[in-house]
py3Dmol code that shows the C-alpha trace and the ligand (Angstrom):
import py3Dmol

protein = """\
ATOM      1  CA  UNK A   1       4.623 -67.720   1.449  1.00  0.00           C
ATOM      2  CA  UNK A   2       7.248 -65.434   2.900  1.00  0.00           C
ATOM      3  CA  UNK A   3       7.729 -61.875   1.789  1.00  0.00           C
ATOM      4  CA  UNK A   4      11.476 -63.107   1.970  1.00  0.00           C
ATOM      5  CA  UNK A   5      10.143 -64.791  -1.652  1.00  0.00           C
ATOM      6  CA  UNK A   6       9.105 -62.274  -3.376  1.00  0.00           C
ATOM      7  CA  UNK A   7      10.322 -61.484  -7.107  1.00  0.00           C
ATOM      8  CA  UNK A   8       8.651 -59.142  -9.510  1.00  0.00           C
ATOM      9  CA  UNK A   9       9.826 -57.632 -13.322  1.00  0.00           C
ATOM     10  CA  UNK A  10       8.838 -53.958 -13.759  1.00  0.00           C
ATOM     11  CA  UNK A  11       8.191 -52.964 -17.374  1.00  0.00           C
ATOM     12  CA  UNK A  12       5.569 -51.274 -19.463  1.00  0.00           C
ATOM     13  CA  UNK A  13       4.090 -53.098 -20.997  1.00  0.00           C
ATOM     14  CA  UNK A  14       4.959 -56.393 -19.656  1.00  0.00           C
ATOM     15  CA  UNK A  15       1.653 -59.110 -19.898  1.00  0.00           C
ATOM     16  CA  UNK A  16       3.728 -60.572 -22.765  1.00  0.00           C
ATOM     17  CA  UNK A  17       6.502 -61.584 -20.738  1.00  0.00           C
ATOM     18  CA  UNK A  18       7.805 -65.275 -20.487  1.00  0.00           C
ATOM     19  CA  UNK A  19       9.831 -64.420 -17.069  1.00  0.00           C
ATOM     20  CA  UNK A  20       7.173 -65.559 -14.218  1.00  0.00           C
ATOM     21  CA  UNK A  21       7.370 -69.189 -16.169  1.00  0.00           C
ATOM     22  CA  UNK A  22      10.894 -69.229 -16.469  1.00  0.00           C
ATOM     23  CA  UNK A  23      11.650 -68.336 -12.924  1.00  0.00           C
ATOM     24  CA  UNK A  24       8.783 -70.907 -11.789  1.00  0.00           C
ATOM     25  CA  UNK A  25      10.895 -73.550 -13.484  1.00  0.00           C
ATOM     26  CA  UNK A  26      14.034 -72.207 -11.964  1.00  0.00           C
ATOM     27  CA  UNK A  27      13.010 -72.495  -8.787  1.00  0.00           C
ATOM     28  CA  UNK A  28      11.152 -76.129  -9.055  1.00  0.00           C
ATOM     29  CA  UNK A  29      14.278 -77.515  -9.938  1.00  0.00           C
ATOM     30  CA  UNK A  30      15.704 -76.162  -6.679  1.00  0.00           C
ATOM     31  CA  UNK A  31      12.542 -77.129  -4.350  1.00  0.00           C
ATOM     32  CA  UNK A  32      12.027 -73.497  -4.003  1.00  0.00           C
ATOM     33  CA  UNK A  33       9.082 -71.323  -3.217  1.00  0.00           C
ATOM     34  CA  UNK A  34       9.001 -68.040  -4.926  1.00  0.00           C
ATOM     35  CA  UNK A  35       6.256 -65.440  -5.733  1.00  0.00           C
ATOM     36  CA  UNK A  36       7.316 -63.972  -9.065  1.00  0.00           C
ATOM     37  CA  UNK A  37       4.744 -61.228 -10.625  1.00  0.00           C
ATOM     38  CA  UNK A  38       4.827 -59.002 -13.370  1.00  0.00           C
ATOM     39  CA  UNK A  39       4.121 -55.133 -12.169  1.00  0.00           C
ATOM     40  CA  UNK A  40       3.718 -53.163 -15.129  1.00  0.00           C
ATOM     41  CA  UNK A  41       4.363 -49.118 -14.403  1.00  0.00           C
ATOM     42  CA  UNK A  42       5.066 -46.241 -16.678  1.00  0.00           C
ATOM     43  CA  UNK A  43       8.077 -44.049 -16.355  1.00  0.00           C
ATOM     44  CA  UNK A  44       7.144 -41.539 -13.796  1.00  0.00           C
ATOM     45  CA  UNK A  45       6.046 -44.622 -11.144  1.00  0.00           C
ATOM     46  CA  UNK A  46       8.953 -46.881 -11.611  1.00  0.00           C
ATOM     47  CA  UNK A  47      10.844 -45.330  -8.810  1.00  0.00           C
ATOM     48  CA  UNK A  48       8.304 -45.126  -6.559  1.00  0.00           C
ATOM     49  CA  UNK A  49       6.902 -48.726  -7.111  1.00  0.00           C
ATOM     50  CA  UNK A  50      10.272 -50.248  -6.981  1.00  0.00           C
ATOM     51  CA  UNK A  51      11.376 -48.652  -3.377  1.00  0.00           C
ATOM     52  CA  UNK A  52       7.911 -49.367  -2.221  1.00  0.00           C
ATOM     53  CA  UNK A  53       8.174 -52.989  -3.518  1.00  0.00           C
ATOM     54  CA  UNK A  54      11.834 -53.699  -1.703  1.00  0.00           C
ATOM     55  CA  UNK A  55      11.014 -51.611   1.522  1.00  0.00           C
ATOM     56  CA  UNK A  56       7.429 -54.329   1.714  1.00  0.00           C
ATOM     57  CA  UNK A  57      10.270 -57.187   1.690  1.00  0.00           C
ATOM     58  CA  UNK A  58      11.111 -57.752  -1.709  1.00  0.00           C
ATOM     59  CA  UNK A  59      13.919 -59.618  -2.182  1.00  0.00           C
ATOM     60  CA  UNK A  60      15.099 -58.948  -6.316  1.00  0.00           C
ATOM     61  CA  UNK A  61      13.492 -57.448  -9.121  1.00  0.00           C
ATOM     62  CA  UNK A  62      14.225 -57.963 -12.925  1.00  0.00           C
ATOM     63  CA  UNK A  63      13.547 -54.650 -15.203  1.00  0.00           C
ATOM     64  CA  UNK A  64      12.718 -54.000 -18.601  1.00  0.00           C
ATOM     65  CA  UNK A  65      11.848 -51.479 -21.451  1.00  0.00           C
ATOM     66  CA  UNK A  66      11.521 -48.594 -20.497  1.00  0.00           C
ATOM     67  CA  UNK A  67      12.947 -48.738 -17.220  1.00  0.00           C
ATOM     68  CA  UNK A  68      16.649 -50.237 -17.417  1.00  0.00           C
ATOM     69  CA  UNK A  69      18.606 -46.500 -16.876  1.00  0.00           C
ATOM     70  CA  UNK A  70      16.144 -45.335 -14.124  1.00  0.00           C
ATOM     71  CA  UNK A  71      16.845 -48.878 -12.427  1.00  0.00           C
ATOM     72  CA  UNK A  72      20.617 -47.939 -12.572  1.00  0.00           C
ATOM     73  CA  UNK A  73      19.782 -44.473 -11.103  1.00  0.00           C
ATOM     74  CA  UNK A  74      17.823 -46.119  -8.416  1.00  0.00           C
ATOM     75  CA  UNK A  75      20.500 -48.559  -7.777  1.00  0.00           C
ATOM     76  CA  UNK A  76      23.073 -47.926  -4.539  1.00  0.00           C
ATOM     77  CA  UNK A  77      25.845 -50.399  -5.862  1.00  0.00           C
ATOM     78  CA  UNK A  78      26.421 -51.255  -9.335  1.00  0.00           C
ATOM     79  CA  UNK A  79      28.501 -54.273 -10.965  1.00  0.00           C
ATOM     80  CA  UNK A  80      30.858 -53.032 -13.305  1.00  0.00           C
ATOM     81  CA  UNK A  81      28.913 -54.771 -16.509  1.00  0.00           C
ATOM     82  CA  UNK A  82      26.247 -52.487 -15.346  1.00  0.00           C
ATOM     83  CA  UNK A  83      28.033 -49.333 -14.488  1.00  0.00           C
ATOM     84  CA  UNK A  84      29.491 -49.935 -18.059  1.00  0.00           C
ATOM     85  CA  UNK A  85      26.079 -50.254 -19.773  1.00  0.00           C
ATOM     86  CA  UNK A  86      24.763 -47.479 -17.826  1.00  0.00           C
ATOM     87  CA  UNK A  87      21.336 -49.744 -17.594  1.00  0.00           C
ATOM     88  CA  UNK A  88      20.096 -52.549 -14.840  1.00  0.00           C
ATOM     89  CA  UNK A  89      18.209 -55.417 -16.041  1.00  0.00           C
ATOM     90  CA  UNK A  90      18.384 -57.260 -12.328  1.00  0.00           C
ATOM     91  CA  UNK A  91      18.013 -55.216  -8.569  1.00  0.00           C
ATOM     92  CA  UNK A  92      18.778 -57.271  -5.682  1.00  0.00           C
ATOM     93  CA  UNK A  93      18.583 -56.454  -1.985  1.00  0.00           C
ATOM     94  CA  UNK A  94      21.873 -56.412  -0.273  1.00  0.00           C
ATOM     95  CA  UNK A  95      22.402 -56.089   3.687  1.00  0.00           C
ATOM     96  CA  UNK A  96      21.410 -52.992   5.422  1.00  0.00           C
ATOM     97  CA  UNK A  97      18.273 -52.417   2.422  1.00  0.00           C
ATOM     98  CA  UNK A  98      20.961 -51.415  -0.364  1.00  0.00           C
ATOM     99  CA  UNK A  99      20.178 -51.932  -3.834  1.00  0.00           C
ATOM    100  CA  UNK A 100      22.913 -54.065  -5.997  1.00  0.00           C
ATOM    101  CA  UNK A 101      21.973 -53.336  -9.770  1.00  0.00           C
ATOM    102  CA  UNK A 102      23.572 -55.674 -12.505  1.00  0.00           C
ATOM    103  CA  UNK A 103      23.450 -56.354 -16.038  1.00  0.00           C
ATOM    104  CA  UNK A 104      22.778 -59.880 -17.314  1.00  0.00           C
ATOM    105  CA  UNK A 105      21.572 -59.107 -20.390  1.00  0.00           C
ATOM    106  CA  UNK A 106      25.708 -59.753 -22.625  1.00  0.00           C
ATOM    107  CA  UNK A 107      26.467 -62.466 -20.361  1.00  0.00           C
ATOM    108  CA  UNK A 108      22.793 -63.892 -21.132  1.00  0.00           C
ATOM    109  CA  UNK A 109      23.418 -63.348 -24.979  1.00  0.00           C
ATOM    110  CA  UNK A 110      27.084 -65.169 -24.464  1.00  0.00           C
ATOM    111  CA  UNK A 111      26.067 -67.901 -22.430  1.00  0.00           C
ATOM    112  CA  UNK A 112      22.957 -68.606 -25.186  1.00  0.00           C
ATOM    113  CA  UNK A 113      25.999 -68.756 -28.149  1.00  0.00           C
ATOM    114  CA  UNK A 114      28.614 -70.321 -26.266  1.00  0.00           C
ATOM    115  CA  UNK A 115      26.992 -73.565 -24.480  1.00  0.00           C
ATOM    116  CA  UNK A 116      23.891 -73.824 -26.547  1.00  0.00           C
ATOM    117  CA  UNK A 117      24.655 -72.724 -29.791  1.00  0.00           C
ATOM    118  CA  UNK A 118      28.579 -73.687 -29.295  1.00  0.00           C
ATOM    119  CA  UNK A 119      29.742 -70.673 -30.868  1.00  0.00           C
ATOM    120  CA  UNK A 120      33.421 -69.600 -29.150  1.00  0.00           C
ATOM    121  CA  UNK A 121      33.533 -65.573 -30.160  1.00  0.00           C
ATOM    122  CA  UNK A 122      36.983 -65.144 -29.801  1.00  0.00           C
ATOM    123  CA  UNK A 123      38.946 -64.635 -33.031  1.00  0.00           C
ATOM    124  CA  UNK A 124      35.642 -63.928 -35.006  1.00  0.00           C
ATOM    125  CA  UNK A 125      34.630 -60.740 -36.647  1.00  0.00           C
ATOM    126  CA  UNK A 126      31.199 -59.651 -34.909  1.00  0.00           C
ATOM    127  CA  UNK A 127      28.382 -57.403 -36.977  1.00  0.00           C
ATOM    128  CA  UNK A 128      26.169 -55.465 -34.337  1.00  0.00           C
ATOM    129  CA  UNK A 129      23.377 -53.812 -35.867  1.00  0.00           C
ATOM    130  CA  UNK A 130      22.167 -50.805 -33.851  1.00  0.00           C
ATOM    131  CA  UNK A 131      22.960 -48.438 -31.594  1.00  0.00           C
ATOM    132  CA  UNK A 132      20.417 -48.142 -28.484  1.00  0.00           C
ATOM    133  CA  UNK A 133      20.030 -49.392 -25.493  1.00  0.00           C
ATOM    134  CA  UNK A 134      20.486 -53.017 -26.114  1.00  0.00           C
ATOM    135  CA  UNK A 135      23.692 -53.063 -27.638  1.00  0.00           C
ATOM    136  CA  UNK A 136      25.029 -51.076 -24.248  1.00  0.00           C
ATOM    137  CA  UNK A 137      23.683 -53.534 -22.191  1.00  0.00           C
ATOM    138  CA  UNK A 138      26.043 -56.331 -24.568  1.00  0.00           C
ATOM    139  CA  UNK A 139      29.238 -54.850 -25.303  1.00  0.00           C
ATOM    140  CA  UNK A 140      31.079 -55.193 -22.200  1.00  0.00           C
ATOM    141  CA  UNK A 141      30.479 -59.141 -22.443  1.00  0.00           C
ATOM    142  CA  UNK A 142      30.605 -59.465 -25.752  1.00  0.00           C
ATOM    143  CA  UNK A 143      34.255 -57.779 -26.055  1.00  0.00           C
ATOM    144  CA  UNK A 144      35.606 -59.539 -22.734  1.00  0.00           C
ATOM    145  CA  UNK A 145      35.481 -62.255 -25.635  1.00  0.00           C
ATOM    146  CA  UNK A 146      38.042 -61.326 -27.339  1.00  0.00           C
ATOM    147  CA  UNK A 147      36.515 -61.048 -31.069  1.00  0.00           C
ATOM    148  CA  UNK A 148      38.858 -60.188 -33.463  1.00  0.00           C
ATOM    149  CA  UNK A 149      36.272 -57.189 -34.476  1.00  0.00           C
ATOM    150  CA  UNK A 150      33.172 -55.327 -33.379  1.00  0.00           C
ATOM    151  CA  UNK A 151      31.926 -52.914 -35.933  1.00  0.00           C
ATOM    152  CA  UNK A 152      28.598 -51.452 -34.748  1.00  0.00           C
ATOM    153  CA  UNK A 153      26.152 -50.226 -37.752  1.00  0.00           C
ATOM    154  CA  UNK A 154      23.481 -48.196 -37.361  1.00  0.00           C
ATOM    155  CA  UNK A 155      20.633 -46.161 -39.755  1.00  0.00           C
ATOM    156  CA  UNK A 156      22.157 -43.038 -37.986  1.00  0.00           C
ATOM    157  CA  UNK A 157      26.132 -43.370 -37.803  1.00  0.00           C
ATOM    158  CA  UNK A 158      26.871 -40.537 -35.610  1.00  0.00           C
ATOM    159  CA  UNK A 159      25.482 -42.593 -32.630  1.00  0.00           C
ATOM    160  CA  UNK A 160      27.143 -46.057 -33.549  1.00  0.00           C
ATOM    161  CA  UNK A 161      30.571 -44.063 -33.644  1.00  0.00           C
ATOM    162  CA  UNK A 162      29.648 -42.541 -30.401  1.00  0.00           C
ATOM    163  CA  UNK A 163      28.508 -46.009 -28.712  1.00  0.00           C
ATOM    164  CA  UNK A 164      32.143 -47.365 -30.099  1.00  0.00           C
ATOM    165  CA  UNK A 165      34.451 -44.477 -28.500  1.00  0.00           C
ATOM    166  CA  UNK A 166      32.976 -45.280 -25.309  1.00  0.00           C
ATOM    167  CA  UNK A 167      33.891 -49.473 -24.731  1.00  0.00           C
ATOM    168  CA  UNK A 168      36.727 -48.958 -27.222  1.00  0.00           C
ATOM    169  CA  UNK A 169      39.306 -49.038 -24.196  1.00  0.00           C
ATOM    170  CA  UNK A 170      37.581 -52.773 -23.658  1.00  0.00           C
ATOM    171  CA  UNK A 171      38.291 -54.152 -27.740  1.00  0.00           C
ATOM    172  CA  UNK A 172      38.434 -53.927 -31.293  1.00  0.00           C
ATOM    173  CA  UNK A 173      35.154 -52.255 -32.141  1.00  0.00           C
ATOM    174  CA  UNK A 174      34.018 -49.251 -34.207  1.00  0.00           C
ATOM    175  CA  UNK A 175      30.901 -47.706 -35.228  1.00  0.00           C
ATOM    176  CA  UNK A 176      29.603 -46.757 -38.599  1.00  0.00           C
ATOM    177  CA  UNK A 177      26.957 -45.919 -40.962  1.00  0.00           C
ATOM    178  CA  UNK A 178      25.427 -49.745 -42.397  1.00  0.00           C
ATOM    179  CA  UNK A 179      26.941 -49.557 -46.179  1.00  0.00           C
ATOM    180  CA  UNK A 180      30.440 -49.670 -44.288  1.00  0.00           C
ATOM    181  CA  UNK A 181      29.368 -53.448 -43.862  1.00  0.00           C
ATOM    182  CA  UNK A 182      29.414 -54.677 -47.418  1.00  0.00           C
ATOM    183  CA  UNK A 183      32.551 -56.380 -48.718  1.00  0.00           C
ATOM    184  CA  UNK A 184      33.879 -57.518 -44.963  1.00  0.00           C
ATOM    185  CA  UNK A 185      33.627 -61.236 -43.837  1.00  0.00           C
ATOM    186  CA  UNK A 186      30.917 -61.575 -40.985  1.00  0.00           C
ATOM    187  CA  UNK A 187      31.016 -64.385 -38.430  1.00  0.00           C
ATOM    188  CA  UNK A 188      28.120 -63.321 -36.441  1.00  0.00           C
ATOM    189  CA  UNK A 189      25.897 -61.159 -37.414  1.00  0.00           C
ATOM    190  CA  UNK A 190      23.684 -59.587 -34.229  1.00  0.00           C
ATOM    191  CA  UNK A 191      20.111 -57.558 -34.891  1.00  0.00           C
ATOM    192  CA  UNK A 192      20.042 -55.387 -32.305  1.00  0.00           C
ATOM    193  CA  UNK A 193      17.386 -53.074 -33.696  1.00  0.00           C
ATOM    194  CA  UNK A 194      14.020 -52.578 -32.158  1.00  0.00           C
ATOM    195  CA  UNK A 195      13.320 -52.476 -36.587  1.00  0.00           C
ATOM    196  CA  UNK A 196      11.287 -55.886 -35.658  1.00  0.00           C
ATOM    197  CA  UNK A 197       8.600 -54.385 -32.726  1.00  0.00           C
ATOM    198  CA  UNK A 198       7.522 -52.884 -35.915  1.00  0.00           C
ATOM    199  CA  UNK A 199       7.336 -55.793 -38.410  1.00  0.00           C
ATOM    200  CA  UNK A 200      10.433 -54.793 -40.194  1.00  0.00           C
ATOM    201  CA  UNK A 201      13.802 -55.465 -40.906  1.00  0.00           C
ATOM    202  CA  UNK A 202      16.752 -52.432 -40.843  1.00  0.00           C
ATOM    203  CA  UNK A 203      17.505 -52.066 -44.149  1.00  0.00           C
ATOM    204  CA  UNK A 204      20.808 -53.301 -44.734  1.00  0.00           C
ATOM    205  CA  UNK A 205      22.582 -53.448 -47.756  1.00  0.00           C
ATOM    206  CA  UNK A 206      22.570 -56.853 -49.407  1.00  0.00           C
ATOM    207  CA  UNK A 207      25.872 -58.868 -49.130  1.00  0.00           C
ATOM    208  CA  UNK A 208      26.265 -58.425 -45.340  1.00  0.00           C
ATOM    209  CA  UNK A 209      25.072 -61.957 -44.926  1.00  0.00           C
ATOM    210  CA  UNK A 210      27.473 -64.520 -46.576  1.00  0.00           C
ATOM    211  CA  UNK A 211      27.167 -68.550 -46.178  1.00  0.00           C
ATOM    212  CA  UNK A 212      29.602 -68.527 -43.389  1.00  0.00           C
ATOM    213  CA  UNK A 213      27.664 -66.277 -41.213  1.00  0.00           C
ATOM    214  CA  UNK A 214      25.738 -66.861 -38.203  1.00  0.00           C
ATOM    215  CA  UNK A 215      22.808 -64.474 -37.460  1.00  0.00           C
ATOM    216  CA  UNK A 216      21.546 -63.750 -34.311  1.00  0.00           C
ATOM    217  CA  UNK A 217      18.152 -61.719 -33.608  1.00  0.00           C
ATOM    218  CA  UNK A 218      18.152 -60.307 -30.120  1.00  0.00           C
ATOM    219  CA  UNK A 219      14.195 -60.110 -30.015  1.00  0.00           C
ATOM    220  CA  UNK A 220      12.434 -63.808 -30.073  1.00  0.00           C
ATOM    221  CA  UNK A 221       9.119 -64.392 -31.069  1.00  0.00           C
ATOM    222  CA  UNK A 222       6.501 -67.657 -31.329  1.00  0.00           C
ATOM    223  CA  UNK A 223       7.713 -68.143 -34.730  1.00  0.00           C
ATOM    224  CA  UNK A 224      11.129 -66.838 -37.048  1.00  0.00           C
ATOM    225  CA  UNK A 225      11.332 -63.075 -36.757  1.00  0.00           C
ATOM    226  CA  UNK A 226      11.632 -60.916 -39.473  1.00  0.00           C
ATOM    227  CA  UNK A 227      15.194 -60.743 -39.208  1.00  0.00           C
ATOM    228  CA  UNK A 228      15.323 -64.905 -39.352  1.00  0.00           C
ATOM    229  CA  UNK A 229      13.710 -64.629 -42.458  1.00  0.00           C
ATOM    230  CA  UNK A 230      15.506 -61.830 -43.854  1.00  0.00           C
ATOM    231  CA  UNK A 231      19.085 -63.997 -42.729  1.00  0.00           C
ATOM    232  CA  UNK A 232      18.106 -67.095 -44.458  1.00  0.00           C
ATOM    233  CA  UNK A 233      16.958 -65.343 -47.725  1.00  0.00           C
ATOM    234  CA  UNK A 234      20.225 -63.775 -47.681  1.00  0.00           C
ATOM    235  CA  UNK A 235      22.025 -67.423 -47.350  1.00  0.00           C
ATOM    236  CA  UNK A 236      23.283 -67.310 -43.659  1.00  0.00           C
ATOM    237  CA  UNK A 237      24.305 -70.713 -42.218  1.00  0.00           C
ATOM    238  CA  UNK A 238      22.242 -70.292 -38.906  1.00  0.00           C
ATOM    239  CA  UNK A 239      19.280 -67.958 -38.466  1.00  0.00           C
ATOM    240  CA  UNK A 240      18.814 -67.671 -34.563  1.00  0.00           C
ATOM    241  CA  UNK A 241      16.757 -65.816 -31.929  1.00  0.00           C
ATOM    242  CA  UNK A 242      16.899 -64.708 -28.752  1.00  0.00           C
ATOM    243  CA  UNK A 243      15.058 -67.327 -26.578  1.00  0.00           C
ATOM    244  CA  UNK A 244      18.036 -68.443 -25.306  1.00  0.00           C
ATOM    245  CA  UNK A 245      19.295 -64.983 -24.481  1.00  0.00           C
ATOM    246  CA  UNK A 246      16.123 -64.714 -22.212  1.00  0.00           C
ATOM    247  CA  UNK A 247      16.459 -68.046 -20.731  1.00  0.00           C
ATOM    248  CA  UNK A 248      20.291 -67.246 -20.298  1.00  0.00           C
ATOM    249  CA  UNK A 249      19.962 -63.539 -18.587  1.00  0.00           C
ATOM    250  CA  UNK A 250      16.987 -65.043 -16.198  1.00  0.00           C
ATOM    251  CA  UNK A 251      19.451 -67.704 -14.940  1.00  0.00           C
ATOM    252  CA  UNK A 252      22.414 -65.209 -14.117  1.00  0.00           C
ATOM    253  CA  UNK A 253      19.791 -62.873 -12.247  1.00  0.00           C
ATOM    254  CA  UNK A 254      18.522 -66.032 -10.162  1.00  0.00           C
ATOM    255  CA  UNK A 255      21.962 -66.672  -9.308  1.00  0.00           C
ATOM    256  CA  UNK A 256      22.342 -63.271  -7.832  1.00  0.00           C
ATOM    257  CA  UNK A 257      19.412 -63.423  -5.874  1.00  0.00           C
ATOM    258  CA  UNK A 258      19.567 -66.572  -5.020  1.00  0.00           C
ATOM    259  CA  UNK A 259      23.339 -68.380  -5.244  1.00  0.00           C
ATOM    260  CA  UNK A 260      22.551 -70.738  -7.729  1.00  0.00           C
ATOM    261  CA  UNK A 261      22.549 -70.809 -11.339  1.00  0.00           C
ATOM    262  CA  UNK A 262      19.386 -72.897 -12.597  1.00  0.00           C
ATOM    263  CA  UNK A 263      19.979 -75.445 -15.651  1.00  0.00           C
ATOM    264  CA  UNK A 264      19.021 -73.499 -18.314  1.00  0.00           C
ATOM    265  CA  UNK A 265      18.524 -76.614 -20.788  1.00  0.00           C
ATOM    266  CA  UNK A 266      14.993 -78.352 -19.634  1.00  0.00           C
ATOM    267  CA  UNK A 267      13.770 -74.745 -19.494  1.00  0.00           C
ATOM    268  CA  UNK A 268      14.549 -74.021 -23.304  1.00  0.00           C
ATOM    269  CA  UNK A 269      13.135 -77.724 -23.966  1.00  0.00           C
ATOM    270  CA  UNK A 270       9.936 -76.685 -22.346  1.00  0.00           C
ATOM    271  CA  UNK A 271       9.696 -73.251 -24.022  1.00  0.00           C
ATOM    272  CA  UNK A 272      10.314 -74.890 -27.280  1.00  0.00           C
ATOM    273  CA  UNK A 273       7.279 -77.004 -26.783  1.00  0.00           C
ATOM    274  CA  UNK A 274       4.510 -75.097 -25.839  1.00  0.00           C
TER     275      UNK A 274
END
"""
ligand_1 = """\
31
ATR
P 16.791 -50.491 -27.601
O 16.822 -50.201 -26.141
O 15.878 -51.614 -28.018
O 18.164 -50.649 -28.189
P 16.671 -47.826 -28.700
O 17.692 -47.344 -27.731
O 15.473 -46.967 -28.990
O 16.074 -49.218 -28.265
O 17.426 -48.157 -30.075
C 16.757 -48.675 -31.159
C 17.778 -49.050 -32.242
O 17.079 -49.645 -33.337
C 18.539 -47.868 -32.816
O 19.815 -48.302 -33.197
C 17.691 -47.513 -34.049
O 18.391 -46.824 -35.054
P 18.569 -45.208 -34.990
O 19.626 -44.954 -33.956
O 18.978 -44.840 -36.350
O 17.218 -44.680 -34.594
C 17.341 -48.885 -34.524
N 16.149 -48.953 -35.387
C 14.853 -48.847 -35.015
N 14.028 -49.005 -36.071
C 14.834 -49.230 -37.140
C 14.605 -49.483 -38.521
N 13.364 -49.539 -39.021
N 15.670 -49.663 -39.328
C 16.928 -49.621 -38.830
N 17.235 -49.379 -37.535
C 16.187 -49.195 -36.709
"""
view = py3Dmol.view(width=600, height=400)
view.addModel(protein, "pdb")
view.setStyle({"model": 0}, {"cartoon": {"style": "trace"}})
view.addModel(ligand_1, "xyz")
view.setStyle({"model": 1}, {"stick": {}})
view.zoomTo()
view.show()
């Protein structure tokens, strides 16, 4: 094998991660041969690792927690999604040994309710719960939409109205405190707290969740999360998570490495299985 093959996702930790299957089955279905490894470095040997990776002929690099601003530090180009969410989930060398940084992460979590969960989000009135990191790396995609609103809510306010000022040039959204969520009607309903890595769900008021709402959990585990549960005992119609987010963000960073989007659907068939 080639070093022209190479792939690796940086993280800490990362021995839990799904991506080296995922981007197996990607490139089977194109005959291809890649090497895809999972380096796991803490914050002060990201940088390092990652120039020492792409200058030993790596060709593309996907990067998680904690390393998704340092990536877009690192990067010499950015894609506007990414400049946006000020975080890179995907590095890919360009001519002349110039990082591109993007963010794949909202057009992952769009593609997973648009084609496989067939939810259209324009016209609909959007809950985001959070304000960190993740929802950043989602609003730019999510309000290119069109929803008819995006209120983020967060346990601390202050930084979901701050998040909100800064994309509200792009849509309809604001930020508040998560009692400003009773009373409305919510279409979707997003978790985009990290409340789950500890068991939990954020403690939102009841009657958030009505019959007509679809929730979404951006984390995904082997069974329902948490949040899943949480959504059903409040009577939501559909209790999702994010599998198909993954699967979804994988397959837009192997078509910038590679020119090809992958069919995302036998992958999500075989995850489902196993
Ligand atoms: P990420 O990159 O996963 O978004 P982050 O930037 O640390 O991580 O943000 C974590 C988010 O989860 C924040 O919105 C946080 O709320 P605060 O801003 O109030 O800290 C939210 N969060 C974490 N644990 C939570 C909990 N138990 N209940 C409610 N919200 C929680």
């Amino acid at each position: 094998m080639t070093n022209r093959n190479r792939y690796v996702l940086f993280g800490h930790p990362v021995s839990h991660s799904w991506s080296p299957f995922i981007h197996g089955l990607f490139a089977r279905q194109h005959g291809h041969e890649i090497d895809y490894q999972l380096v796991d470095v803490g914050p002060e040997r990201f940088r390092g690792a990652a120039l020492e990776f792409f200058a030993g002929g790596g060709r593309g690099a996907n990067v998680t927690v904690p390393h998704k601003v340092a990536a877009a530090e690192l990067a010499n180009e950015l894609t506007p999604r990414a400049q946006r969410a000020g975080a890179v989930n995907t590095l890919a060398l360009l001519e002349g040994s110039r990082l591109l940084g993007d963010n794949t992460d909202g057009v992952g979590l769009i593609a997973d309710l648009s084609r496989n969960l067939g939810m259209a989000l324009q016209h609909r009135r959007v809950l985001i719960l959070g304000a960190g990191g993740a929802v950043r790396g989602v609003l730019a995609p999510l309000l290119a939409e069109r929803p008819a609103t995006v209120l983020i809510a967060n346990r601390t306010s202050e930084r979901a109205i701050q998040l909100a000022a800064a994309f509200a040039d792009l849509g309809p959204v604001r930020g508040a405190a998560f009692q400003e969520a009773v009373g409305q009607r919510w279409d979707l309903v997003i978790n985009a707290t990290s409340a789950s890595l500890g068991g939990g769900v954020p403690d939102i008021p009841a009657g958030v969740v009505t019959p007509w709402s679809t929730c979404y959990d951006l984390s995904y585990s082997r069974h329902d999360t948490p949040f899943q549960h949480w959504a059903r005992q409040q009577g939501a119609a559909q209790a999702y998570q994010g599998w198909g987010m993954l699967v979804e963000q994988a397959a837009e960073a192997y078509l910038l490495w590679r020119g090809v989007r992958p069919d995302t659907g036998p992958v999500l068939e075989a995850l489902a299985t196993l």
